[in-house]
C-alpha positions as CSV (number, residue, x, y, z in Angstrom):
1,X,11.9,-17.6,8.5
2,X,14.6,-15.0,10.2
3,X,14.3,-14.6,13.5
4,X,11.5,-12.7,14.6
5,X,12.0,-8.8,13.6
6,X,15.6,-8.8,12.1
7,X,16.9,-8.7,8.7
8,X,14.4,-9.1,5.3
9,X,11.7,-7.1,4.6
10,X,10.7,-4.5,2.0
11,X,12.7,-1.0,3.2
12,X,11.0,1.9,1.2
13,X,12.5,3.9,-1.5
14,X,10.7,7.0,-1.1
15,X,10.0,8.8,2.4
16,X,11.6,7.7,5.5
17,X,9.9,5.4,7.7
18,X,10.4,5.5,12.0
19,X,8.7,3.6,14.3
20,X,8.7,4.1,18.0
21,X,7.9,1.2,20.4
22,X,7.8,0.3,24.0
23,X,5.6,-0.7,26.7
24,X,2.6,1.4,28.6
25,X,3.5,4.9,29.6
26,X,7.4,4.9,28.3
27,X,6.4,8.3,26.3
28,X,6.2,6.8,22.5
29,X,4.2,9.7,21.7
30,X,6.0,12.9,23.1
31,X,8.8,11.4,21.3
32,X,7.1,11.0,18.3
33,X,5.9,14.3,18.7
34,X,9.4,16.4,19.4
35,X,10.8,14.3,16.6
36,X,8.2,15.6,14.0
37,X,8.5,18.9,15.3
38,X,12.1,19.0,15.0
39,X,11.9,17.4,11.5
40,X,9.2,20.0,10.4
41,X,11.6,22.9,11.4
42,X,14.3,21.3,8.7
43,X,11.4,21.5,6.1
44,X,10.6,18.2,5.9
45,X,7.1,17.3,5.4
46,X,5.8,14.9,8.0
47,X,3.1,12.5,8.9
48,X,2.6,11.7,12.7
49,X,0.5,8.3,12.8
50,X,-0.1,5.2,15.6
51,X,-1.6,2.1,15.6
52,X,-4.2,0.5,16.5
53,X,-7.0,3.1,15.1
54,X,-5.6,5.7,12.7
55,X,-7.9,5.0,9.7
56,X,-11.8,4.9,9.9
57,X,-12.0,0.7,9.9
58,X,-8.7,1.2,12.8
59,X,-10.9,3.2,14.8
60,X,-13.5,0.7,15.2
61,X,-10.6,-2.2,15.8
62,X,-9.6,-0.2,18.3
63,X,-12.0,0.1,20.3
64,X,-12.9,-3.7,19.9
65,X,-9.5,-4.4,21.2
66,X,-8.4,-2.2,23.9
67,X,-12.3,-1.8,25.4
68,X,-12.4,-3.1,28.9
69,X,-16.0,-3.9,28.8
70,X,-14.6,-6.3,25.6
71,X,-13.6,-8.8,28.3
72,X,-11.6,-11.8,27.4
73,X,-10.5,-12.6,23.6
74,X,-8.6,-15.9,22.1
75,X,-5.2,-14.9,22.3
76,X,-5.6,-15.3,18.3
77,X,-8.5,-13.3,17.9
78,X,-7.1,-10.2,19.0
79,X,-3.5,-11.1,17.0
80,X,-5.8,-11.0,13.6
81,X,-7.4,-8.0,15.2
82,X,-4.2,-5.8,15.3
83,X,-3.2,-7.5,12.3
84,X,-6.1,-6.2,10.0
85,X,-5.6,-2.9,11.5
86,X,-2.0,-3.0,10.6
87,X,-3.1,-3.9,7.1
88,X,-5.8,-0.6,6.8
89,X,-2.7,1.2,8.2
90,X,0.1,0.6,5.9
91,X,-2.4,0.4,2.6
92,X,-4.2,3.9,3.3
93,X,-2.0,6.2,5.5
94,X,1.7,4.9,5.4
95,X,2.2,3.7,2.0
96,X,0.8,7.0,0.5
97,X,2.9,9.2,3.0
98,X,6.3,7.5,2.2
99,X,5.5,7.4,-2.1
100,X,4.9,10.8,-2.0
101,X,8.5,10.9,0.1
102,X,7.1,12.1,3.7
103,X,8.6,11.3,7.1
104,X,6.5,8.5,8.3
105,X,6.4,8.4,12.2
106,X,4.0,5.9,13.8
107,X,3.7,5.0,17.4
108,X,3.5,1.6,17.5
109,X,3.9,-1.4,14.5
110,X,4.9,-4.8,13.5
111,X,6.9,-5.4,17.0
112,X,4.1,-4.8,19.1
113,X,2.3,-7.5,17.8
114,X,5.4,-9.2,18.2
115,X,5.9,-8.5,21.4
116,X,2.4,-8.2,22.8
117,X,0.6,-11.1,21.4
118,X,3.6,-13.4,20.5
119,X,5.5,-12.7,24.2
120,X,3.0,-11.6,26.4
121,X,0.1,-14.0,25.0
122,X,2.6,-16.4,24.7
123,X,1.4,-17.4,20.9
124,X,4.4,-18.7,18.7
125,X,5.9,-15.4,17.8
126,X,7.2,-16.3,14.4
127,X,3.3,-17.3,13.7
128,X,2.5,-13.8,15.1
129,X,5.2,-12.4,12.7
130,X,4.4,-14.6,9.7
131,X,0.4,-13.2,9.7
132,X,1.6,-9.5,10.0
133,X,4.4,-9.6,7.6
134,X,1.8,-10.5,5.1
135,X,-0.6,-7.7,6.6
136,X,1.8,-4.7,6.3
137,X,3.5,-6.4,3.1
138,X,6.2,-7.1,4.7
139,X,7.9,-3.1,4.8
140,X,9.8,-2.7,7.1
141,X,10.7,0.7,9.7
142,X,14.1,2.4,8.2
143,X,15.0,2.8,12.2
144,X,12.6,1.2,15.2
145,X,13.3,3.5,18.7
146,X,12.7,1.0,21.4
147,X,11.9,3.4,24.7
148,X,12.7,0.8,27.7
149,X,11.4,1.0,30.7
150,X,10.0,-0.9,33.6
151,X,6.2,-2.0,33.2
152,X,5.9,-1.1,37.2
153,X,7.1,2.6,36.3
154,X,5.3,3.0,33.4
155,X,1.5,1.4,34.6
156,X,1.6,3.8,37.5
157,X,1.5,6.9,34.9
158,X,-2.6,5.6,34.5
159,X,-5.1,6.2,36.1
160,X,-7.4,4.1,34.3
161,X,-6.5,1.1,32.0
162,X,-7.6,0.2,28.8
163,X,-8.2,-3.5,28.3
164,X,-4.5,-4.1,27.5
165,X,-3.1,-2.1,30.2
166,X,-4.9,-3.9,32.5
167,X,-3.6,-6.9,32.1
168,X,-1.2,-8.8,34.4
169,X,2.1,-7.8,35.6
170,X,3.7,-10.6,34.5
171,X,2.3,-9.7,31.0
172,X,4.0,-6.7,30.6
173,X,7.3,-8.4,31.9
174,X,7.1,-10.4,28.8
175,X,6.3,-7.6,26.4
176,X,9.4,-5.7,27.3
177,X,11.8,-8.0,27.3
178,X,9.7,-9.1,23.9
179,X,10.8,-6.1,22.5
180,X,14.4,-6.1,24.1
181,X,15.0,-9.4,21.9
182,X,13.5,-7.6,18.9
183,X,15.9,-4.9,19.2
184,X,18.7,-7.5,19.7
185,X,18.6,-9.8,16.7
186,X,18.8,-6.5,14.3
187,X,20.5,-3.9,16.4
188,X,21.2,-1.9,12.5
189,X,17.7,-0.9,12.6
190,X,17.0,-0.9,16.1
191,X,17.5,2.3,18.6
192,X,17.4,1.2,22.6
193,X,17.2,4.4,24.8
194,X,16.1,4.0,28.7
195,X,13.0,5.9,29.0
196,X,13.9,6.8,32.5
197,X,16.2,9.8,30.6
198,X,15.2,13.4,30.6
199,X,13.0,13.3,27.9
200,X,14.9,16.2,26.0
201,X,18.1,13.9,26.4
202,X,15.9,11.0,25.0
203,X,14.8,13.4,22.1
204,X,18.6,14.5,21.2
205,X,19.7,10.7,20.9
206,X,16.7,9.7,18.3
207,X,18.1,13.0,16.7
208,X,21.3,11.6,16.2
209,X,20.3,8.2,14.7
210,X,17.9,9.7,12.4
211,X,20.2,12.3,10.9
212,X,22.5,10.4,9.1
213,X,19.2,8.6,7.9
214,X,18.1,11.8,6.2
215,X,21.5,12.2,4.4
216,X,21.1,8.6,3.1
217,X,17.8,9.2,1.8
């Protein structure tokens, strides 16, 4: 297998297909949301999704996972967890989005599996990758915005934590830099942009990579 997250995969023909990821509080979904807005006002038709929970089964796997009153899980329970919920996802919301040739925007995919279970639960992250390649098919984000940013700084935006949030410091240590080697091994489909920018300075740079993207497609 590739390294984890680079190279491979099934890119689709139809649509384009953005992912943002990052740890807690590093504002995924304000920039998922300006970018949809902005794409909406060139005419393009788009759907604004996330993971875990966007489908009727995803709710319920959500709330499994990220439920505090949950308690603890095996490490490998809750990977096959976020991996059937990645599978509901991509069958019934992204897959029909990008054939009918939509902007698909989720927060959150394949690499925070990667990054959460394999890094942070220290499992063997190309087992991690190997059970949700399969999951999602194997497609694959045209462009992955990686929105970096201290776990310290972004924990203190809650008030209350979910199950996940609540986990160690040290956790969330190894889910960013998880995600920073994601990001490395494939820097062609990877966007890093310190989440500690103005967020309309953040929102002009995923601009500016997706752009050309829209040309292509």
């Amino acid at each position: 297998m590739s390294a984890p997250g680079s190279g491979g995969g099934v890119f689709a023909e139809q649509g384009l297909f953005v992912c943002f990821e990052g740890g807690e509080g590093a504002g995924k979904s304000t920039q998922s949301r300006l970018l949809a807005e902005w794409l909406e006002q060139q005419g393009l038709t788009v759907l604004l999704t996330f993971e875990p929970g966007d489908t009727g089964v995803g709710k319920e796997l959500r709330r499994i996972v990220l439920d505090p009153a949950t308690g603890e899980l095996s490490a490998r329970t809750e990977a096959l967890i976020y991996a059937a919920d990645k599978a509901e996802h991509v069958d019934h919301v992204v897959l029909p989005a990008l054939a009918r040739g939509e902007v698909v925007i989720t927060d959150r995919y394949v690499d925070s599996a990667l990054a959460y279970q394999g890094a942070g639960r220290t499992l063997e992250v190309s087992e991690v990758e190997q059970v949700n390649r399969w999951a999602t098919g194997d497609l694959r984000p045209h462009v992955t915005v990686v929105l970096d940013l201290e776990p310290q700084a972004g924990l203190g935006r809650f008030t209350e934590r979910d199950r996940i949030e609540g986990q160690s410091l040290e956790f969330h240590q190894r889910v960013r830099q998880g995600f920073l080697r994601l990001a490395g091994a494939d820097p062609d489909h990877y966007l890093v942009l310190d989440a500690r920018q103005p967020v309309d300075a953040i929102a002009a740079a995923i601009r500016a990579r997706v752009a050309p993207l829209l040309e292509q497609r």
